[in-house]
C-alpha positions as CSV (number, residue, x, y, z in Angstrom):
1,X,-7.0,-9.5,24.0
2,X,-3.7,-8.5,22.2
3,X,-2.6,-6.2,24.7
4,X,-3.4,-8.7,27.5
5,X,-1.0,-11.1,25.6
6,X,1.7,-8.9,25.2
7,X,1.6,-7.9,28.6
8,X,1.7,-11.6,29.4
9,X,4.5,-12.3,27.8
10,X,6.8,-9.1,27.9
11,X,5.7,-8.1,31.9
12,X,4.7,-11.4,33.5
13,X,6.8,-14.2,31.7
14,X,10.0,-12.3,30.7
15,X,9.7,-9.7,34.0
16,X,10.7,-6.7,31.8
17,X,8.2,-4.0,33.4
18,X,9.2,-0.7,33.6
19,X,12.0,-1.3,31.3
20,X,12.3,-0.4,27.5
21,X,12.7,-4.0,26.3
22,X,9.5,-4.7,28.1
23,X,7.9,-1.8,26.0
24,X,9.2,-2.9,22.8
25,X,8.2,-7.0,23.9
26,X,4.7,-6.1,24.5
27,X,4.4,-3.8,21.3
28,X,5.5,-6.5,19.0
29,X,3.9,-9.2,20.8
30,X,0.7,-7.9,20.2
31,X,1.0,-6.1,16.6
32,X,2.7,-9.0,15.1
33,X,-0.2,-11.2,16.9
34,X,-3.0,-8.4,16.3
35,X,-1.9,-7.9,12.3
36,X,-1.1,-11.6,11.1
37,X,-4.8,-12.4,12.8
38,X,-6.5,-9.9,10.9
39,X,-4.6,-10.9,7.8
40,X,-5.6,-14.4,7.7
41,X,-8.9,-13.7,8.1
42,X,-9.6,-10.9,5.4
43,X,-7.7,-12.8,3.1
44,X,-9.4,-15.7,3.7
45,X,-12.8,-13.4,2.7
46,X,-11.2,-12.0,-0.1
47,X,-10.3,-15.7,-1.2
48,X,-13.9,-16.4,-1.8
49,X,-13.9,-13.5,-4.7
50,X,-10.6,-14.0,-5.9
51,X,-11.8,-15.8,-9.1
52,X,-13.8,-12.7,-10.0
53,X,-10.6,-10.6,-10.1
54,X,-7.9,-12.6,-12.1
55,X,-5.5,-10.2,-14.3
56,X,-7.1,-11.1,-17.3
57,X,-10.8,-10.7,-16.0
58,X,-10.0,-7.4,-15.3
59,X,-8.1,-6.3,-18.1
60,X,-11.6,-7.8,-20.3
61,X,-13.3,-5.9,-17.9
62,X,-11.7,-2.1,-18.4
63,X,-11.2,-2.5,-22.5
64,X,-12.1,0.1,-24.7
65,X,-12.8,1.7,-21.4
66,X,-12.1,5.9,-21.3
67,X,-13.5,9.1,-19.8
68,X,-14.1,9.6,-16.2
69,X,-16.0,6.6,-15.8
70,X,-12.9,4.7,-16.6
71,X,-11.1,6.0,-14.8
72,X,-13.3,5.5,-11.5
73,X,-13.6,2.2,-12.5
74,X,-9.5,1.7,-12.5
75,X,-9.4,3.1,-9.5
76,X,-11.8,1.4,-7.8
77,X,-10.3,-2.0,-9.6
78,X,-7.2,-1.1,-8.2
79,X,-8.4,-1.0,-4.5
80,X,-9.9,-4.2,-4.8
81,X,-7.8,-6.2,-6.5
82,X,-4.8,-8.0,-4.6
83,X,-2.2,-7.2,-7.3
84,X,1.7,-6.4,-6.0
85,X,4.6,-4.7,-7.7
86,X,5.5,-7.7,-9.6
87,X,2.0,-7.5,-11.0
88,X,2.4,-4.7,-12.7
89,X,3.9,-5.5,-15.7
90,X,1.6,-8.1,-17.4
91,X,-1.5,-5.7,-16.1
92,X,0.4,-2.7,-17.8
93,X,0.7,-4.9,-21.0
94,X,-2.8,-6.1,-20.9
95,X,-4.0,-3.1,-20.5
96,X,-2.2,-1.5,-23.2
97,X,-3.3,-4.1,-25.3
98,X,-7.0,-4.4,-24.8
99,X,-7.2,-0.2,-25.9
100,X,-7.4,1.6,-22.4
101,X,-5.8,5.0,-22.3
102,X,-2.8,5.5,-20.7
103,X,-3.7,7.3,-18.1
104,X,-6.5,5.4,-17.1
105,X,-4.0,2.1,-16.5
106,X,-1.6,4.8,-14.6
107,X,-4.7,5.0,-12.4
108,X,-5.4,1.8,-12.3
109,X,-0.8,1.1,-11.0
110,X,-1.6,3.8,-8.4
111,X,-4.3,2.7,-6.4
112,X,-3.7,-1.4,-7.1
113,X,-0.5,-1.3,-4.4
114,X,-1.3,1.9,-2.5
115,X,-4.9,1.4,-1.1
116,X,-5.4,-2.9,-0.7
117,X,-7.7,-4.2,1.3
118,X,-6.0,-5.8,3.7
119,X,-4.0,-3.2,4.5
120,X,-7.3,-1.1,4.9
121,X,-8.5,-4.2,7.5
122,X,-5.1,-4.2,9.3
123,X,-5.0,0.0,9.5
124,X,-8.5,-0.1,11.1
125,X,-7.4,-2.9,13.6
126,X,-4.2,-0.7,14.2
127,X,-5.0,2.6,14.2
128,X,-8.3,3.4,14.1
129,X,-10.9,4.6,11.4
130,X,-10.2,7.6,11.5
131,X,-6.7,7.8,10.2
132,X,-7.7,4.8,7.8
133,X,-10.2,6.6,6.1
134,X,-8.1,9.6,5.4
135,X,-5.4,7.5,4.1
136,X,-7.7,5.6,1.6
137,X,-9.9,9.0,0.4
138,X,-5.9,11.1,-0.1
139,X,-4.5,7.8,-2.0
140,X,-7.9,7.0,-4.1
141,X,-7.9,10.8,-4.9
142,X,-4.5,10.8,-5.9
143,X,-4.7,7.8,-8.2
144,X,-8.0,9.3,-9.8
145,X,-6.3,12.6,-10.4
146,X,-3.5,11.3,-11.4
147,X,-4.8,9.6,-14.5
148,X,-5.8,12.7,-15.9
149,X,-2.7,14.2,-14.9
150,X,-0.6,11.9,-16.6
151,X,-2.8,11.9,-19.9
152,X,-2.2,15.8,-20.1
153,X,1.7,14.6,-20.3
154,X,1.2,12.8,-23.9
155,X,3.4,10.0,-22.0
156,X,2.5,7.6,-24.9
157,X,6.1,8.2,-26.4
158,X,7.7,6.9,-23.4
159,X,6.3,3.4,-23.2
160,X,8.9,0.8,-24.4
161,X,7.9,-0.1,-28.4
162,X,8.0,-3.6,-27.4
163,X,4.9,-2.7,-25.4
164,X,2.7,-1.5,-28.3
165,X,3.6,-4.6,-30.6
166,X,2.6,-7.2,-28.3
167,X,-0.8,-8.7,-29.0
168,X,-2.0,-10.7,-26.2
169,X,-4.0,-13.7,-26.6
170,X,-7.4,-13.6,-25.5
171,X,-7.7,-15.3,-22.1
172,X,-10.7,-17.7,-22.1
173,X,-12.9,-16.8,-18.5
174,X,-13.1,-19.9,-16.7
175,X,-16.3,-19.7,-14.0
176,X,-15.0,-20.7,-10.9
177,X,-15.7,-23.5,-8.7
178,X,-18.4,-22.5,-6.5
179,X,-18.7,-25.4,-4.4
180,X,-18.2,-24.6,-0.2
181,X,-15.6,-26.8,-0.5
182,X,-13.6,-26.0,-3.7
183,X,-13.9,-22.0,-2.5
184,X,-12.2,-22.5,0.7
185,X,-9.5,-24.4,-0.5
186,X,-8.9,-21.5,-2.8
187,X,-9.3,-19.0,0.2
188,X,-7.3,-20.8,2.3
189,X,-4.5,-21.6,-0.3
190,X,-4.6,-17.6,-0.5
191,X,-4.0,-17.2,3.1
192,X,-1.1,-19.7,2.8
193,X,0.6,-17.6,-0.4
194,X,-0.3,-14.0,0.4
195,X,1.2,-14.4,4.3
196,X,3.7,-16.9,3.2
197,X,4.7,-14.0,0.9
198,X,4.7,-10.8,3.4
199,X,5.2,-12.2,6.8
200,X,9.0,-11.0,6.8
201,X,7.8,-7.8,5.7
202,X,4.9,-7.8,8.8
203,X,8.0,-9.1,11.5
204,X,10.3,-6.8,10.2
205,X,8.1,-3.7,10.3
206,X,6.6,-4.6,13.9
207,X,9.9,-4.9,14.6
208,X,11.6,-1.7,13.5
209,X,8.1,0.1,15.5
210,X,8.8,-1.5,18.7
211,X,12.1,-1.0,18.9
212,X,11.0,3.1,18.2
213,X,7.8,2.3,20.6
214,X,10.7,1.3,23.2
215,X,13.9,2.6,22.6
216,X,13.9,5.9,21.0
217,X,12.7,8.7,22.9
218,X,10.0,10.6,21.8
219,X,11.5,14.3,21.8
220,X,13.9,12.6,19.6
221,X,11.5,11.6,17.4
222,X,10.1,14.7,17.3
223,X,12.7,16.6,16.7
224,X,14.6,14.4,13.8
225,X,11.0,14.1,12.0
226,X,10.7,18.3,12.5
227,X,7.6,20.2,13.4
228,X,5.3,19.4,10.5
229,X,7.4,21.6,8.3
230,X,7.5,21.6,4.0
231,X,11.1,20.6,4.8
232,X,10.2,17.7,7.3
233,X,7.4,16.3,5.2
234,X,9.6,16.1,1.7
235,X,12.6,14.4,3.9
236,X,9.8,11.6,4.9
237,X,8.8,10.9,1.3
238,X,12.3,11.2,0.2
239,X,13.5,8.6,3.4
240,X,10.5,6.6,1.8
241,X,12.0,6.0,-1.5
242,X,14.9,3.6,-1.0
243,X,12.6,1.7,1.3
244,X,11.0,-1.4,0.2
245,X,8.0,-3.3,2.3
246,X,4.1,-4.7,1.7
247,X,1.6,-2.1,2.9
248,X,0.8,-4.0,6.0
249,X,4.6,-3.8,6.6
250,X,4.8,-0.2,7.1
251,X,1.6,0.3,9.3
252,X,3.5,-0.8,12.5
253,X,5.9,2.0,11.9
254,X,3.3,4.7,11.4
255,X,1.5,3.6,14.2
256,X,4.7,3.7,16.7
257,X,5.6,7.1,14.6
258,X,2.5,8.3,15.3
259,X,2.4,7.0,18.9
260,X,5.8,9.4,19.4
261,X,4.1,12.7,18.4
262,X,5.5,12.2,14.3
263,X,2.5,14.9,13.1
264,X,0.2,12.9,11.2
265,X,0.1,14.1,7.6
266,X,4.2,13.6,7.7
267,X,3.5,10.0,8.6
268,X,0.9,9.5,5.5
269,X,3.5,10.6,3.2
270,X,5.9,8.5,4.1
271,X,3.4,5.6,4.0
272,X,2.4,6.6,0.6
273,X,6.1,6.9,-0.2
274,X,6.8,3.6,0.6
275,X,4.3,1.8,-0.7
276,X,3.7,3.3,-4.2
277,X,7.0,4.7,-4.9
278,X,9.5,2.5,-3.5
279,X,12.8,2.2,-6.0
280,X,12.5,-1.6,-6.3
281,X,8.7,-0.6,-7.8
282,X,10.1,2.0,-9.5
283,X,12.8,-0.5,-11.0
284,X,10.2,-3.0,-12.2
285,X,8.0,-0.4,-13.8
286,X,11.0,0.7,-15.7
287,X,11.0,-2.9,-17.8
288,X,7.6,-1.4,-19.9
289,X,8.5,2.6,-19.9
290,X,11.1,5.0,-20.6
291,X,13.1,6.7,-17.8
292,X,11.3,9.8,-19.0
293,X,7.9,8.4,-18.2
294,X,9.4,7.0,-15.1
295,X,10.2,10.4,-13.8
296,X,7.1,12.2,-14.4
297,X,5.1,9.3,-12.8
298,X,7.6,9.5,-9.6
299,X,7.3,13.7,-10.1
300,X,3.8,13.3,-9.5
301,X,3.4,10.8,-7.2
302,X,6.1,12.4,-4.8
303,X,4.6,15.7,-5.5
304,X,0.8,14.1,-4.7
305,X,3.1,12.9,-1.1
306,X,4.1,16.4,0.1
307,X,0.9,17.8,-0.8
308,X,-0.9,15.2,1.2
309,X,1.7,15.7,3.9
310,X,1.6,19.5,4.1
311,X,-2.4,19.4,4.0
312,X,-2.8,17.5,7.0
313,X,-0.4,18.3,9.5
314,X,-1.8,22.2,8.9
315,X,-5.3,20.5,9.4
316,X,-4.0,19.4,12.7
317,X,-2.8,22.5,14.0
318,X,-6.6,23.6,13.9
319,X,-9.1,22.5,17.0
């Protein structure tokens, strides 16, 4: 149905077949169509548990909270819940507050942006299973690893001492309507401020992937993102830094990366690089931590990139 529009539009209405501009039409015609479809709808589905996930609910629900199982639990908190960037620095403060170690809630700040839901749906509807689960078993690993990682580091020194002396008032838990009618106009009012929130991000990523689906030729591609090298892979986490975009943003350019011959693990780690250590992220984190924290969470997570990077495109060179 997707590609049918786009070649609707791009090859019958605009009579661009055969021509790069057509190629680049019909590639944005039917991602921008294809993603913002899929969008709506799991957000609409995640609308209907949204209650169950506020900030607060969660931060009651990990206190006190250490060990392994903690840490499982952030992680698996963090993959569910539709937090951003901007969320991170209440959650961080809550979670400071309500006891859990550090290195659970750095966990918890990996996996919340890196592995969401709807950019899990929108992967699947883009690229395929396959690739999707890889991306969400490397990212889930790395937040899980991570924790204890970080807690090796002894960052507690590094979080701002504004942090510690802040003691947050308990949140009273509200049950939510639960009324057909009062939970989709929550799900629905999710849909309208999630994609009212990300849809520049969605245009402006299809768009950057069709014009490299149309415009740039592949051998260039190829030869600017290197062979799968140690080189190539640290350039694409390092071009992924000063980047900023929503997860679903990015998948368009993967997939037209990808669709060039880009070797795949040097696409995941410029995903990951993007969405988990973008600057702008970086720059908000830095409001509740010391630069030195800062930089051994980046090391790590940049680190975690090339690893993942490396791993997979020598996994590929194998039948």
């Amino acid at each position: 149905m997707f590609d049918a529009l786009g070649s609707l539009i791009a090859y019958h209405l605009l009579r661009l077949d055969g021509t790069a501009a057509g190629a680049a039409v019909h590639f944005f015609v039917m991602d921008v169509t294809k993603i913002l479809l899929l969008l709506t709808a799991v957000i609409y589905l995640m609308g209907w548990l949204r209650a169950l996930f506020t900030p607060e609910r969660v931060r009651l629900m990990m206190r006190g909270r250490s060990g392994p199982g903690a840490r499982l639990m952030a992680v698996g908190l963090g993959a569910v819940t539709p937090f951003c960037s901007c969320s991170s620095i209440p959650l961080f403060i809550g979670f400071v507050e309500a006891g859990i170690p550090l290195g659970v809630t750095l966990s918890f700040l990996i996996a919340s942006p890196m592995v969401d839901l709807a950019a899990i749906a929108v992967l699947l509807g883009v690229i395929g299973w396959k690739i999707t689960l890889l991306y969400v078993l490397t990212g889930l690993t790395i937040a899980f690893v991570g924790g204890y990682v970080l807690q090796a580091c002894k960052l507690e020194r590094w979080v701002e001492g504004y942090v510690w002396q802040i003691h947050m008032a308990e949140v009273p838990i509200v049950s939510p309507e639960t009324s057909w009618a009062a939970r989709h106009t929550n799900a629905w009012n999710e849909v309208r401020q999630i994609v009212g929130r990300i849809w520049k991000f969605v245009l402006l990523g299809v768009g950057i992937g069709a014009l490299i689906h149309g415009y740039v030729p592949a051998d260039f591609i190829v030869r600017s993102a290197g062979d799968g090298s140690i080189l190539s892979v640290v350039v694409a986490v390092l071009a992924g830094v000063p980047m900023y975009s929503d997860a679903v943003g990015i998948i368009p350019v993967a997939e037209a990366l990808l669709g060039k011959g880009v070797p795949l693990g040097t696409v995941l780690a410029f995903m990951m690089a993007v969405i988990a250590l973008s600057l702008p992220e970086m720059l908000i984190l830095r409001k509740v931590v010391k630069w030195q924290l800062l930089g051994v969470f980046s090391a790590y997570l940049a680190i975690s990139f090339v690893l993942v990077g490396i791993l997979f495109n020598n996994l590929a060179r194998f039948p």
